[in-house]
N, C-alpha and C positions, 0 to 999 in steps of 0.2 A: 087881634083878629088873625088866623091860621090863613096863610097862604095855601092857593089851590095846588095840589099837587101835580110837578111836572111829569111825563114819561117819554123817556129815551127817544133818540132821533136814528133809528137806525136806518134809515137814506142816510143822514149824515156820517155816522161811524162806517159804513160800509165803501161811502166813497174816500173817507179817509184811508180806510185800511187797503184801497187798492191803489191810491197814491204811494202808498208803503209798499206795497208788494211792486208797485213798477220798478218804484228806486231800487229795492233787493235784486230784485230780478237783474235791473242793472247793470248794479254795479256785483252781481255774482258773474254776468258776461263777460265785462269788462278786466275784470282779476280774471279770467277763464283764459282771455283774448291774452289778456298780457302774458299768462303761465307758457300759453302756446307758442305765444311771438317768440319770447325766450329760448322756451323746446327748440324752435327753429332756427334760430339764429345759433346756441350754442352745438343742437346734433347737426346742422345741413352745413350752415354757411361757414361756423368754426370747425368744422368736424376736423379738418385736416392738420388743425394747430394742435385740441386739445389730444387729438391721437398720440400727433409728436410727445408735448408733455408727461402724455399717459405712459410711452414707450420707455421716459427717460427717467421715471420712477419705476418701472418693471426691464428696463435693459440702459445696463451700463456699460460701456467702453473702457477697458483695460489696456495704455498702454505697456508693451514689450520691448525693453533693452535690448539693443543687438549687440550681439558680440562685437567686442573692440578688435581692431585689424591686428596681426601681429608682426613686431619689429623685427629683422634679420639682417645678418651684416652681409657682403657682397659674396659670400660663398656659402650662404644659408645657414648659420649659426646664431641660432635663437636668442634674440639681445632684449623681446619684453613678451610677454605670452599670458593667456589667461588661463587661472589654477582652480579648482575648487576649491571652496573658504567655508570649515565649519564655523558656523555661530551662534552664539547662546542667545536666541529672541524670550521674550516673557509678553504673553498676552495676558492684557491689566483682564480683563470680561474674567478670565478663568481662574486668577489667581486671587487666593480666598483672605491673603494677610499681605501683601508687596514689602512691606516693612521686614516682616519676618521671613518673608519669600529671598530678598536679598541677604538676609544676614545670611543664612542658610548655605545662598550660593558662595558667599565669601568664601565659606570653608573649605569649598571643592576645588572652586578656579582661582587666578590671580585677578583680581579686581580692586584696581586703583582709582586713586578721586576724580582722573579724568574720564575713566569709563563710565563711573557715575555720575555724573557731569553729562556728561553726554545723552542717555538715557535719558535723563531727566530732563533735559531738553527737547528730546525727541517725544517722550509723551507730551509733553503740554500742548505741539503741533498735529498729534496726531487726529485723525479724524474721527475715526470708529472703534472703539474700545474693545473689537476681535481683532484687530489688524496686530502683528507681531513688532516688536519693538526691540530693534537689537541692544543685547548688553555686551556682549563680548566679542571679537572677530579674532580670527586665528587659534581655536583651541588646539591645544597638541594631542592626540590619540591618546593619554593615559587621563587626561581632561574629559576627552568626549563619553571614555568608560566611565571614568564616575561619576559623570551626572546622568547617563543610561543605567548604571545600575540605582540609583537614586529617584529615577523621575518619578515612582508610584507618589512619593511622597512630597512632590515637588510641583502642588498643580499651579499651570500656566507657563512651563518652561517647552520650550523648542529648540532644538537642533536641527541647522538648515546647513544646507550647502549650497552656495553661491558662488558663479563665473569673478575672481578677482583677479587683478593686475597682479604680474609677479618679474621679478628682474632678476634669473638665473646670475647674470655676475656682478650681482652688488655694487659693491665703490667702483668697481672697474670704470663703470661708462656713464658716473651719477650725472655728471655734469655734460652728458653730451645727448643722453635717453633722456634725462627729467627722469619725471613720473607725474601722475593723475593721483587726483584724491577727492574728495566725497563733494559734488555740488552743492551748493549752497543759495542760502536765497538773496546774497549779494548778485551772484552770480548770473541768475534769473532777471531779475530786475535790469540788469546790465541785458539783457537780448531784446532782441526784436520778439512780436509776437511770435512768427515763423520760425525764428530759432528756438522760442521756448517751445513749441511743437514737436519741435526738432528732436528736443531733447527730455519729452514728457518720458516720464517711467527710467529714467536714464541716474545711474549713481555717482559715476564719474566722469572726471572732467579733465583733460591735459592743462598743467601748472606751469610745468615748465619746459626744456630742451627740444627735441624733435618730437615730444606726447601734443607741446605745447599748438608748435609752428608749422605741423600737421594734421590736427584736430582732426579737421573738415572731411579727412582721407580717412581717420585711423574708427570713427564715430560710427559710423555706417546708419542706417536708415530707420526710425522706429516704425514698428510692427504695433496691430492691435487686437486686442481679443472681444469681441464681442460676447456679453454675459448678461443671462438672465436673475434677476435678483430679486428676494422676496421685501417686505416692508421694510424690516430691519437692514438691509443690504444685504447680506447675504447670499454670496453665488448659490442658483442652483441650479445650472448649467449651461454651458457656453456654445451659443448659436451662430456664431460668425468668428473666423479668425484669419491673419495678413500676418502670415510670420515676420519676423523684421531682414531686412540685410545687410548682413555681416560688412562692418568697418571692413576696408582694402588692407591689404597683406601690403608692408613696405620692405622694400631691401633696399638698405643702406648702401653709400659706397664705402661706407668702414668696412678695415679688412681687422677683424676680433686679432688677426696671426699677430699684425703690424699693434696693436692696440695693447695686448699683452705683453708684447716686447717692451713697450715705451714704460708701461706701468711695473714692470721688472727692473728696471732698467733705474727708472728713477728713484724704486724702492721707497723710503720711510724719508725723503729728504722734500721739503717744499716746494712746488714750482707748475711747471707747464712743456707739454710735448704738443706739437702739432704737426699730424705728416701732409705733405698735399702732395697728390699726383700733376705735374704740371702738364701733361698731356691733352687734362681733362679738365681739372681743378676738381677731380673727386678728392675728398681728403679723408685720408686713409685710416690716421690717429687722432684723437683726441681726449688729451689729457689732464685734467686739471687735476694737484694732490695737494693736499691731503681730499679726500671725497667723503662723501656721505653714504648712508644703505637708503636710496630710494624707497624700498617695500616697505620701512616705517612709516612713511609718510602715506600710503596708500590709502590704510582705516583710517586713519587720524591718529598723526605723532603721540606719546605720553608727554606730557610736561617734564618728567626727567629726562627722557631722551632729547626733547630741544633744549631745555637749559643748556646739557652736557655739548652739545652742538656751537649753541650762543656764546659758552665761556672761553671756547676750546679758544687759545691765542694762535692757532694755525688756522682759524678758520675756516672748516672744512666746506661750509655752505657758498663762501666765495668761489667765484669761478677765475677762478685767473686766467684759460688761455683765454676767453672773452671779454673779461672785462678789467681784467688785471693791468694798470699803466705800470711800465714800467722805463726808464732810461735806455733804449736800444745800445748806447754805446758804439763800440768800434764794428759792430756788425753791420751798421747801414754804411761802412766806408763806403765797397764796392758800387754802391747805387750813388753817392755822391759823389766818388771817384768817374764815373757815366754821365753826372749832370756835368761835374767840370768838362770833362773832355768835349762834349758836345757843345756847351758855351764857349769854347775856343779859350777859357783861360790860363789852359796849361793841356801839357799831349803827353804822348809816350818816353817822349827823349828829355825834359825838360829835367834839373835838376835843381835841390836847393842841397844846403848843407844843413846840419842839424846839430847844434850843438849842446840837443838836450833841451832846448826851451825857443819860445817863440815871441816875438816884443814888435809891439807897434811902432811907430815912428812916433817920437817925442812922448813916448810914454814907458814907463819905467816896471810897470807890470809884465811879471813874465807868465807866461801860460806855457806848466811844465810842463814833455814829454814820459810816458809811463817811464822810459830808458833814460834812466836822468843823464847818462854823459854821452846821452845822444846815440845816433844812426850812423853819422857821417853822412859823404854824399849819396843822396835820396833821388828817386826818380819813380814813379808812380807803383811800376810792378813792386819794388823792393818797398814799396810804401804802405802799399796792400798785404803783401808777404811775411813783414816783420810790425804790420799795426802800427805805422810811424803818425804819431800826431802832428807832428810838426808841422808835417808836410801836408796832410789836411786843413791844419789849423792856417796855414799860407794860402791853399787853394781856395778854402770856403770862404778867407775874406776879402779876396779877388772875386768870388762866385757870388756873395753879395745873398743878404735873404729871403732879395725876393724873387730871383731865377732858385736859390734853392729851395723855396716853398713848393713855388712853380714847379720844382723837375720831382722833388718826394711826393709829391701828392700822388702823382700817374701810378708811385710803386706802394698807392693804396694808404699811406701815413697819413694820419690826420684826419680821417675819414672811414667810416664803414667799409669793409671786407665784399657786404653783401650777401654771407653763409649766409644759410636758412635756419636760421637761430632768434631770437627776440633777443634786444637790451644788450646788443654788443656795443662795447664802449668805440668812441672815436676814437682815441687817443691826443693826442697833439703835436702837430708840427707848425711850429709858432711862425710867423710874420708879425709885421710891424701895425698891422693892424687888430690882430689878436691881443697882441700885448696892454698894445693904449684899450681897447675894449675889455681884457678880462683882468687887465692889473692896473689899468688909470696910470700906466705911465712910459714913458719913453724907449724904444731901443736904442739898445749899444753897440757900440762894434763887438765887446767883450761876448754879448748875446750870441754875435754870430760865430763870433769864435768856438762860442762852447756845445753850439749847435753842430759847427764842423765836424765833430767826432763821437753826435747822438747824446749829448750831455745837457744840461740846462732844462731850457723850457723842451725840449724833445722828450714825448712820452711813447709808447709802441705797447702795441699787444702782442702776447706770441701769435696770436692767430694772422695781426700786421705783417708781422716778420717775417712768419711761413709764407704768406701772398706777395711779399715782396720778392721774396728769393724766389718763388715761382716764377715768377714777373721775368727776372732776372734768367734763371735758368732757361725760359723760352723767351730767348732775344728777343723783352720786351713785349710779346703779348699779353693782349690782361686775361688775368685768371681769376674769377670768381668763385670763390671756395661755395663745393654745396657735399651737403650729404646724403639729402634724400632725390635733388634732379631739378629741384626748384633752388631760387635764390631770392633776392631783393635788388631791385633795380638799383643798377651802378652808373656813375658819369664818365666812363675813363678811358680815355681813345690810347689806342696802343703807342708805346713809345717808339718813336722811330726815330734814329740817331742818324747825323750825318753821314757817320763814317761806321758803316756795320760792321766792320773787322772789330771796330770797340768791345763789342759784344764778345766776340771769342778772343781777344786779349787778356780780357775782363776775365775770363773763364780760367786762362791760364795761369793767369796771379793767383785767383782763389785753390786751381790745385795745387800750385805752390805751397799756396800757406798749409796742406798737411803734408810738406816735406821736409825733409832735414833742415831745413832753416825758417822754417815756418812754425806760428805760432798754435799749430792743431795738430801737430806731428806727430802725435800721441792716438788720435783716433785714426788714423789710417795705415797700421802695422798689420801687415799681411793682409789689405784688403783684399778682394776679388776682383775689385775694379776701381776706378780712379774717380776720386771725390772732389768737389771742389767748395771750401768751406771757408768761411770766417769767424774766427771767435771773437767776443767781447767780453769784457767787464761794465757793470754799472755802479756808483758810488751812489753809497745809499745815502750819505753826509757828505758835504764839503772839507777837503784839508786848505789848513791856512797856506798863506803866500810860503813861510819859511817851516810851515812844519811838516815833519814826515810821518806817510801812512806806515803804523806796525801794527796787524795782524793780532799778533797777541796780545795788546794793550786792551783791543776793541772788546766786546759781548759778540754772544755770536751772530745776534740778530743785526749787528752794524755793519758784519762785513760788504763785499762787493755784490753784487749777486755776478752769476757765473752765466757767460749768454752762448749761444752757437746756432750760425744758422749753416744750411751746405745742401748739396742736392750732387746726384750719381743716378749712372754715370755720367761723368762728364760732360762726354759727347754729347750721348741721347738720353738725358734726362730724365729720370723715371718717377724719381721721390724728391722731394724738397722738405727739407726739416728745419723746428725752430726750437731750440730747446730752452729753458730759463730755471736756473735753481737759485731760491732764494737762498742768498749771502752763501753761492757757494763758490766767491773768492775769485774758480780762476775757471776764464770760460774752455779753454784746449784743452786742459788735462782733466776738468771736471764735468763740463758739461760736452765736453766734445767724442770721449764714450757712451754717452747716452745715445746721442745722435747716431754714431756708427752702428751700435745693435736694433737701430729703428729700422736703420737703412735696410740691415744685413738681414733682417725678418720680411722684409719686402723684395729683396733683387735674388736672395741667393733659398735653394731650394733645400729640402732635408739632410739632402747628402753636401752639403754647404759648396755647393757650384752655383755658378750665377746662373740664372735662370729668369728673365724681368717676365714680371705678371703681362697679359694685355692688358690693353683698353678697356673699362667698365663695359660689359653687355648690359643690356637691360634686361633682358627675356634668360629668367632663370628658374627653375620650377623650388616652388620654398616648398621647406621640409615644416613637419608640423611633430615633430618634437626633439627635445634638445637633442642637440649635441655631447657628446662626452666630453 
């Protein structure tokens, strides 16, 4: 049987379909509401964040190196200055084959594995594939022509010139300038936030000498440029700029006159010159030879050139007057000659006999005199005058070692100077507690004995020995060597002796010894004025009980080295010197002309009269280009 047919419910469909049409209606609000809420939250309530963001993908911040300050000695003679530096950059964006782009340049420049080395480390960190990419620094003007006549064919090559470090006298002053060379991201990592700031957009960095130990002064301030930039980065032009400011101009208290003397002076022979004004403790020389060329080191050394450095058996990269130990020898007599008198263990008038050698009681060891059949009767002056060991070798073991730890330490032994230098060595001036601590074992009398006359566990820098003699030459004041006006904090109350006549007795013996019976008599022939100096020797090896030192037996690197310390004039003090040439045997006649043409560059004027410089000014107008 056919079912009746049904027909449509439209009340029913109609009320369905406006069930439907409310929910659309809805939820088209509700997405409306929410699109809006959004609108407003990101244009009204973020608006000032995403602006910032917006800014920082259409304006970028560029900072500007400031020129480095430049270095000049106390009479404005240019000792480190910035130069223009051609350089071969290659922008990868532009260059259509890199491969064949470098082979290319090979043929024009000199390009070695280190410069490709380098490059190719500097692409991998670079950021943007327009930014220039140095290959070469220093091209020479027949370099720069032929890759200017070359560049049609040479696409993504640039020649820039760039503000570099440059050190007008070379070796002269390696070891007392330093130099600066390229930051690194050791280096970074090592600052503060603030200092990387400090140093954003900035290429170099001071390594080592006064670059180093006056950064903070020579750096000056970054600058920045505010640039407008399209998607790709791209400057397309700069709407704000804070020039930077220029690193401080420093003037040294090196005087280049006195500096070039010492380095004449010492010639092709190994060693160290140190002048100090004891007036001041400006110090006036400093010299450490054989030296290095700084401005290699500036772009970054070749690998040959350090090799050649690293092999060299002179060492040129060591600094001896800072950190070179060496045996002081008979030159600290006079300051231990000052400890005894002052401990009451011996005076002016006392006398021994010297019969060449010196022996303990019940002990059968002799500790020879350099004068093997001896001095005869000795008495302090004649003991200083003729370098008698004997007679020190009697006093210092009367004086015991630990008043003479006690009295060398004040004339700076053993201990920092204080220059404004980094990494100066202590030295050592032994006690019995040093011993048991850095050799796990006992002292001897023998110790003290052979510390008596700067020998043994006694080490000194020349830089020690010029601060001592300063010391010395200004009855006991301490002088703290600086070069730039700063130092490093010292512990050292001035020496004050019982009997102050010591002091100018002391002074007397020392001009002794460059007189006719003295053991410097050689550097003070026709002086201008009156020096008061002590030579030493240091043995580089030990001679047995029964055998004798010959000279010609030895290599030359075994001999003695050759020492001299002295300061003039006399009276009033002006210069104090320390000189030291390795194994050069004998300190009066070898190292003690050194000394005297250090002097004679500092006290006496063109027309060779004496003439003594003043006191360091401070306020001196610097010259801003070399000197001749």
């Amino acid at each position: 049987m056919r079912r009746p047919l049904t027909l449509k419910d439209h009340h029913h469909e109609q009320r369905i379909f406006s069930v439907r049409l409310v929910v659309a209606v809805f939820l088209v609000l509700l997405l409306t509401l929410i699109l809006i809420s959004r609108m407003i939250w990101l244009q009204v309530i973020q608006h000032s964040r995403y602006t910032t963001l917006s800014d920082k993908n259409r304006v970028q911040v560029i900072a500007v190196s400031p020129p480095r300050g430049l270095i000049t000695d106390r009479d404005g003679v240019i000792l480190a200055e910035n130069r223009p530096d051609f350089s071969l950059e290659i922008v990868i964006e532009q260059a259509t084959d890199l491969d064949a782009l470098i082979e290319d340049l090979g043929t024009m420049v000199a390009l070695d594995d280190s410069d490709l080395e380098r490059f190719h480390k500097r692409r991998q960190t670079a950021r943007r594939p327009w930014e220039p990419i140095p290959m070469r620094a220093r091209l020479t003007e027949e370099e720069i022509a032929r890759l200017a006549v070359n560049q049609h064919r040479l696409p993504g090559i640039r020649i820039s010139a760039n503000p570099i470090r440059h050190y007008p006298h070379g070796d002269a002053l390696s070891h007392v300038i330093g130099y600066v060379n390229r930051i690194n991201s050791q280096d970074l990592e090592a600052m503060t936030l603030n200092e990387q700031r400090d140093y954003a957009g900035t290429h170099f960095y001071g390594r080592s000498g006064v670059e180093r130990f006056y950064e903070d002064r020579l750096h000056g301030q970054v600058g920045y440029r505010q640039v407008e930039t399209n998607a790709r980065g791209r400057i397309l032009r700069v709407l704000e700029e804070q020039p930077p400011i220029p690193g401080e101009d420093m003037r040294l208290r090196i005087s280049m006159r006195v500096q070039e003397a010492a380095n004449k002076a010492l010639g092709d022979r190994r060693g160290a010159v140190v002048a100090i004004d004891p007036r001041d403790g400006s110090v006036l020389a400093f010299v450490s030879k054989p030296g290095f060329d700084p401005n290699l080191f500036v772009t970054g050394i070749s690998h040959k050139d350090y090799s050649a450095y690293q092999s060299d058996p002179d060492n040129p990269l060591f600094n001896r007057a800072l950190q070179g130990r060496y045996p002081p020898g008979s030159t600290i007599k006079p300051m231990l000659g000052l400890a005894g008198l002052d401990a009451g263990v011996t005076n002016w008038q006392r006398t021994i006999s010297d019969p060449g050698y010196y022996q303990l009681e019940n002990n059968p060891h002799r500790y020879r005199d350099w004068k093997r059949w001896g001095h005869g009767r000795v008495d302090m002056h004649k003991a200083v005058v003729q370098s008698c060991d004997t007679y020190f070798y009697d006093m210092g073991f009367k004086l015991g070692i630990a008043r003479m730890h006690e009295y060398m330490t004040k004339f700076s032994l053993g201990q920092p100077t204080g220059i404004d230098l980094y990494n100066e060595s202590r030295g050592v001036m032994p006690s019995k507690e040093w011993k048991r601590a850095y050799r796990n074992s006992a002292w001897f009398h023998g110790d003290t004995i052979n510390a008596s006359i700067g020998q043994g566990f006694v080490l000194a820098t020349p830089l020690q020995l010029a601060t001592a003699t300063a010391i010395t030459a200004s009855h006991g004041k301490q002088i703290v060597p600086t070069l730039g006006g700063e130092t490093h904090p010292v512990e050292r109350d001035d020496i004050v002796l019982k009997n102050e006549s010591d002091w100018e007795k002391m002074t007397e013996a020392m001009v002794a010894v460059t007189g006719p019976k003295g053991t410097a008599r050689v550097m003070a022939v026709d002086a201008q004025y009156p020096i008061a100096a002590k030579s030493g020797t240091a043995q580089v090896f030990s001679v047995g009980q029964d055998e004798t030192y010959n000279e010609e037996e030895l290599a030359e690197r075994m001999l003695d080295h050759a020492l001299m310390v002295s300061f003039a004039p006399a009276e009033t003090p002006a210069i104090a010197v320390a000189v030291l040439i390795e194994n050069g045997r004998h300190g009066g006649s070898v190292a003690g002309p050194v000394a005297r043409q250090v002097m004679d560059a500092w006290l006496l004027d063109d027309n060779g009269q004496l003439d003594v410089p003043p006191v360091f000014q401070e306020f001196l107008p610097v010259p801003t280009e070399v000197s001749p």
